[in-house]
N, CA, C and O atoms as a GROMACS GRO file, in nm:
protein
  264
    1UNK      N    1  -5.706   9.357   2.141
    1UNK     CA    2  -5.571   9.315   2.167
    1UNK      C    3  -5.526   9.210   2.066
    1UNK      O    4  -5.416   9.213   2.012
    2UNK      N    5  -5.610   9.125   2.047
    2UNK     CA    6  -5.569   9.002   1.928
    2UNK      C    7  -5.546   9.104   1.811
    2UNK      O    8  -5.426   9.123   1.795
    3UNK      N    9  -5.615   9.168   1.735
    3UNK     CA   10  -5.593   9.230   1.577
    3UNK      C   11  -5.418   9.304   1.608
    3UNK      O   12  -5.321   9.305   1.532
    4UNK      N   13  -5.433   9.367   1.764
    4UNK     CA   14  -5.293   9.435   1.745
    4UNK      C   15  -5.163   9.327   1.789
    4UNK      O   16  -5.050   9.377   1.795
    5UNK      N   17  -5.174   9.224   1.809
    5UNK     CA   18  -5.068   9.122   1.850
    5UNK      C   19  -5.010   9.020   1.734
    5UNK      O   20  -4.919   8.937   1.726
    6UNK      N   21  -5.133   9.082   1.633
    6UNK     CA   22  -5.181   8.970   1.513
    6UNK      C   23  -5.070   9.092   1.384
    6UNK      O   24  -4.984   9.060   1.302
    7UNK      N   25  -5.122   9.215   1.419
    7UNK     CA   26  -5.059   9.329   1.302
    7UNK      C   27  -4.940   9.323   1.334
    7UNK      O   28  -4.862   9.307   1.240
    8UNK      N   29  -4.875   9.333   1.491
    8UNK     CA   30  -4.737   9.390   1.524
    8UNK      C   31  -4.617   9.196   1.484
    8UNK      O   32  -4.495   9.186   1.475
    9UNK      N   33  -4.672   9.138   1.478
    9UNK     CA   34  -4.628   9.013   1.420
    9UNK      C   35  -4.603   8.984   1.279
    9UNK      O   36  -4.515   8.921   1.220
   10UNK      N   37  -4.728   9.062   1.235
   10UNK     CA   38  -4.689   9.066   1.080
   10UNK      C   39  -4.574   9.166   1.056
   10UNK      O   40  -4.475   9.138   0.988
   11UNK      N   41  -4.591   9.275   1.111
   11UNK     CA   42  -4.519   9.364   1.045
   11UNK      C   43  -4.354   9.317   1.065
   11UNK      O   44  -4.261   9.333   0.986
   12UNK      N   45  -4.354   9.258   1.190
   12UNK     CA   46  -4.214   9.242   1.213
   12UNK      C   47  -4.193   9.084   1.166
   12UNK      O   48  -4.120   9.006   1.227
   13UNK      N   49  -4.275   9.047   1.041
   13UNK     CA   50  -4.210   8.926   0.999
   13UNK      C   51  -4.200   8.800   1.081
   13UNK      O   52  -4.115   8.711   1.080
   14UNK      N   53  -4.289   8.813   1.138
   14UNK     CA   54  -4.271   8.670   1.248
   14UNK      C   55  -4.350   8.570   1.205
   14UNK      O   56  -4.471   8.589   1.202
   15UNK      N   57  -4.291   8.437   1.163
   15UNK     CA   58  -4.419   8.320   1.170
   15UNK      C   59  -4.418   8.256   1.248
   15UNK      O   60  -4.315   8.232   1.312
   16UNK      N   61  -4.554   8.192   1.278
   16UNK     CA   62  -4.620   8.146   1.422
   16UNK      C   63  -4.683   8.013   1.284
   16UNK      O   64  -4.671   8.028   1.162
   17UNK      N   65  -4.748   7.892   1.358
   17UNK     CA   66  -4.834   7.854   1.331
   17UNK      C   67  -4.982   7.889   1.397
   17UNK      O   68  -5.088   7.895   1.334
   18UNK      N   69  -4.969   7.905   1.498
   18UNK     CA   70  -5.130   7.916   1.579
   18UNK      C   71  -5.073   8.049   1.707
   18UNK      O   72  -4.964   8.074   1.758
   19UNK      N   73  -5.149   8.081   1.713
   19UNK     CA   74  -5.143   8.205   1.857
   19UNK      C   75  -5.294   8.183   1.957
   19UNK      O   76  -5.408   8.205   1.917
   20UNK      N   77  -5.260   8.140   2.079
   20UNK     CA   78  -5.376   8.139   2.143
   20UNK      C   79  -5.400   8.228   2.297
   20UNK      O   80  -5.344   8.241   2.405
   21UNK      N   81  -5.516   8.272   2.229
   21UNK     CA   82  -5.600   8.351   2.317
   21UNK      C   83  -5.692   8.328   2.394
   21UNK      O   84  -5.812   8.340   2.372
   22UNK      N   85  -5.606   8.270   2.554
   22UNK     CA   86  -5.695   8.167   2.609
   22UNK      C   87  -5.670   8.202   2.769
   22UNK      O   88  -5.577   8.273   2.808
   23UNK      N   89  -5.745   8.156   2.834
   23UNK     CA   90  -5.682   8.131   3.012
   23UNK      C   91  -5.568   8.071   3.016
   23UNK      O   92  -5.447   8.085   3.033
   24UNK      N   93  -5.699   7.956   2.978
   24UNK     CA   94  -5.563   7.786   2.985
   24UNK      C   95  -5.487   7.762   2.895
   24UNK      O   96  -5.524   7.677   2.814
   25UNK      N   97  -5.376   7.816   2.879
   25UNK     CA   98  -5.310   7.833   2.753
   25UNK      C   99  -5.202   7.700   2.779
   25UNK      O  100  -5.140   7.660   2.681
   26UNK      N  101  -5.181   7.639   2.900
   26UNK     CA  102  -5.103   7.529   2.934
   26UNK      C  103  -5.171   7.408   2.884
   26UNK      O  104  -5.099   7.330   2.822
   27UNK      N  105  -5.338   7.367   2.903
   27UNK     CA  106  -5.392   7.289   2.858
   27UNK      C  107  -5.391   7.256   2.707
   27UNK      O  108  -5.377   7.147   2.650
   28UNK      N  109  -5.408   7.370   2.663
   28UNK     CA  110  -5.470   7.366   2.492
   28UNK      C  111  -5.298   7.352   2.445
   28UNK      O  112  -5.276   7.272   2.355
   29UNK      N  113  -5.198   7.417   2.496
   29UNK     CA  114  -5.065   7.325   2.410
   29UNK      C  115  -5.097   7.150   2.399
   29UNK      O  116  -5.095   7.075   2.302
   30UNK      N  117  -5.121   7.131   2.511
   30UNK     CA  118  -5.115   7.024   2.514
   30UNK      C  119  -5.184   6.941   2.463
   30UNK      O  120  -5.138   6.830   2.437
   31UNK      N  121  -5.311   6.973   2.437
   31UNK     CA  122  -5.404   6.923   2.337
   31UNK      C  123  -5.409   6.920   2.185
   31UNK      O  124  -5.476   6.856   2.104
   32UNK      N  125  -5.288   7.035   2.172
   32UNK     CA  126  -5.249   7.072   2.038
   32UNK      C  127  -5.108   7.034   2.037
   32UNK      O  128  -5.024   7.104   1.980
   33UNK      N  129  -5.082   6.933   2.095
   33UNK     CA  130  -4.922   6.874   2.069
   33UNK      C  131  -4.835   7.007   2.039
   33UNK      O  132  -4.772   7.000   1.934
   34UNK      N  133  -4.821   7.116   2.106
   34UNK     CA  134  -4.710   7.244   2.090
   34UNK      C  135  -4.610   7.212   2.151
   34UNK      O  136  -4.601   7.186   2.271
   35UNK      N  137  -4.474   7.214   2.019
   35UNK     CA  138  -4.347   7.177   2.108
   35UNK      C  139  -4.304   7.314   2.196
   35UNK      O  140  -4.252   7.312   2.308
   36UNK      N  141  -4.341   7.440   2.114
   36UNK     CA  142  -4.255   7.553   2.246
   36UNK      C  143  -4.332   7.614   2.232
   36UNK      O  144  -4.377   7.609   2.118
   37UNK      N  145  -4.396   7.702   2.317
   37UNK     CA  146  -4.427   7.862   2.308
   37UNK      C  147  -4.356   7.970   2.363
   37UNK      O  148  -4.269   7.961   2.450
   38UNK      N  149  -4.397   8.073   2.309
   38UNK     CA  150  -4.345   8.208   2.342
   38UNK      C  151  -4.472   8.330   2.405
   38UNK      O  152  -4.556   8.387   2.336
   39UNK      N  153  -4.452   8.344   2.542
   39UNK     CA  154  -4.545   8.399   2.632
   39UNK      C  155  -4.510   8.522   2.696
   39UNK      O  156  -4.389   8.542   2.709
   40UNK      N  157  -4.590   8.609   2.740
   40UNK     CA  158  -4.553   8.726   2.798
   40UNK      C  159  -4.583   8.723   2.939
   40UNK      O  160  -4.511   8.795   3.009
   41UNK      N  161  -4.675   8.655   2.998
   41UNK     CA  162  -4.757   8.679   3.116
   41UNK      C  163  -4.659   8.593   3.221
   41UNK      O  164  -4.664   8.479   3.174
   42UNK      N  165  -4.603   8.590   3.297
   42UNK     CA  166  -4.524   8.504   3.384
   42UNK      C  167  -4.594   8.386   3.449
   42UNK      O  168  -4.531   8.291   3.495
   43UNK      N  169  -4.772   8.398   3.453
   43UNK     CA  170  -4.833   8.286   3.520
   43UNK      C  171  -4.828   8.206   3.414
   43UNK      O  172  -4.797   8.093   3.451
   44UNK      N  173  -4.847   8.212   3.278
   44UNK     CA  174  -4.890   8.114   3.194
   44UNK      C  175  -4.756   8.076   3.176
   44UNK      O  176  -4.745   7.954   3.170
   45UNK      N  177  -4.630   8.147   3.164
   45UNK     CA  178  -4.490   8.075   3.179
   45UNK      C  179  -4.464   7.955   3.259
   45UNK      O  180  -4.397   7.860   3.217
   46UNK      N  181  -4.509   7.961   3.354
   46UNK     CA  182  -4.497   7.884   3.426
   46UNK      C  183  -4.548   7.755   3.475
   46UNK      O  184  -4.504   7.670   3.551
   47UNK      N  185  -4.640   7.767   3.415
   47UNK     CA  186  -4.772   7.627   3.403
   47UNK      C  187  -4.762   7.600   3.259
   47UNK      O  188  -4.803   7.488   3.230
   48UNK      N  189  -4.720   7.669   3.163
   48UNK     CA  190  -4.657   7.558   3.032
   48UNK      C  191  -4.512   7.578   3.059
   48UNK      O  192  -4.477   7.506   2.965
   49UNK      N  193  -4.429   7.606   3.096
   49UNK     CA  194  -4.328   7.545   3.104
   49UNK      C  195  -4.309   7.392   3.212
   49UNK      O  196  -4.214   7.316   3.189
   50UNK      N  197  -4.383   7.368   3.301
   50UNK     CA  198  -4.390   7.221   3.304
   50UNK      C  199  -4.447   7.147   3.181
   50UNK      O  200  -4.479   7.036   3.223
   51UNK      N  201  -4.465   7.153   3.095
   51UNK     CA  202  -4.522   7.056   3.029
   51UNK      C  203  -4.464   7.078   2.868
   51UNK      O  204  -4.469   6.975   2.800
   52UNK      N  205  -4.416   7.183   2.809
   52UNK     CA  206  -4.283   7.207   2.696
   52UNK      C  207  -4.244   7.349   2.697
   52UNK      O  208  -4.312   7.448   2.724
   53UNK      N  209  -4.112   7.336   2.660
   53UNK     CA  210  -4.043   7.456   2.644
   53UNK      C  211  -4.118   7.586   2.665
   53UNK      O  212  -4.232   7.578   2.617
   54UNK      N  213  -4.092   7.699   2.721
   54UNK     CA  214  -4.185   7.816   2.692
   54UNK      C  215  -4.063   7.936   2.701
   54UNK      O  216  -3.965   7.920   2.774
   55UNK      N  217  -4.081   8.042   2.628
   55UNK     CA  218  -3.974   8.131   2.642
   55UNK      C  219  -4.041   8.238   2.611
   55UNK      O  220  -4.122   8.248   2.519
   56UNK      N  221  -3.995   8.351   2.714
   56UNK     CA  222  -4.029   8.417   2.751
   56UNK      C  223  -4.034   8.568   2.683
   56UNK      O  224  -3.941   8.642   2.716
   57UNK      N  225  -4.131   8.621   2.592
   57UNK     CA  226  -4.100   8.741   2.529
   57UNK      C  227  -4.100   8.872   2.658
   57UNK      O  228  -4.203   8.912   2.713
   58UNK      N  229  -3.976   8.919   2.682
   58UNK     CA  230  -3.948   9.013   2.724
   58UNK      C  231  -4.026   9.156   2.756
   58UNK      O  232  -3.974   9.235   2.678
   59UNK      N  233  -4.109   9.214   2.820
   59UNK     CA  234  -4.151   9.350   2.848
   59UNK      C  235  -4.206   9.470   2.921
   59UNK      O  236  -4.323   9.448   2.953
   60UNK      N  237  -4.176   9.556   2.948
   60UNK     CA  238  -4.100   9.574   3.056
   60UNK      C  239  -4.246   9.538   3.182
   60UNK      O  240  -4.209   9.534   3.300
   61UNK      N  241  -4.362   9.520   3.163
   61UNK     CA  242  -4.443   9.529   3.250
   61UNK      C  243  -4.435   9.362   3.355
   61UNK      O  244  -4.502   9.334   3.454
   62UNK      N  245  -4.299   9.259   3.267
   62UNK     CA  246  -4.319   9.154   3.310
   62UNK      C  247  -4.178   9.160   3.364
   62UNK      O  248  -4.180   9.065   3.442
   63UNK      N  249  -4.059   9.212   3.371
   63UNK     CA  250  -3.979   9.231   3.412
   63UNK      C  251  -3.906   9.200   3.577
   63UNK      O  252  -3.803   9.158   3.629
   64UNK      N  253  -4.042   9.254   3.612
   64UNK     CA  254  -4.029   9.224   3.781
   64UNK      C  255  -4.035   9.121   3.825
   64UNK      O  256  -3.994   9.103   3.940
   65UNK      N  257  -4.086   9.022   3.754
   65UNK     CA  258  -4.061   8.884   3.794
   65UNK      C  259  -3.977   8.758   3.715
   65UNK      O  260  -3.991   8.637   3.693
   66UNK      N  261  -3.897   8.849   3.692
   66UNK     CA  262  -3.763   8.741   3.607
   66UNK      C  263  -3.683   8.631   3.723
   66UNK      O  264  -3.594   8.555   3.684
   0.00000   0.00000   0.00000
């Protein structure tokens, strides 16, 4: 899943500084001073969005809980 999240980013021109592939993806912003992220999973939305910005990449499997 990382090589294809890593290719479909390149291809569409996106820069990131860091992408993490983690549980605790709320902790490690924070340890890594991250002003925003961009997340798919609605739990990790929600436990870094208390702590900075998080916005939400759209699809359709996450939909149901907008």
């Amino acid at each position: 899943m990382q090589a294809i999240v890593k290719q479909w980013l390149q291809q569409n021109h996106v820069n990131y500084d860091n992408i993490i592939f983690s549980k605790n993806k709320a902790e490690i912003c924070k340890q890594m001073s991250i002003n925003i992220m961009i997340e798919d999973k609605p739990e990790n939305i929600l436990s870094i969005s208390r702590g900075i910005p998080a916005i939400c990449y759209d699809h359709p499997y996450n939909e149901k809980n907008k």
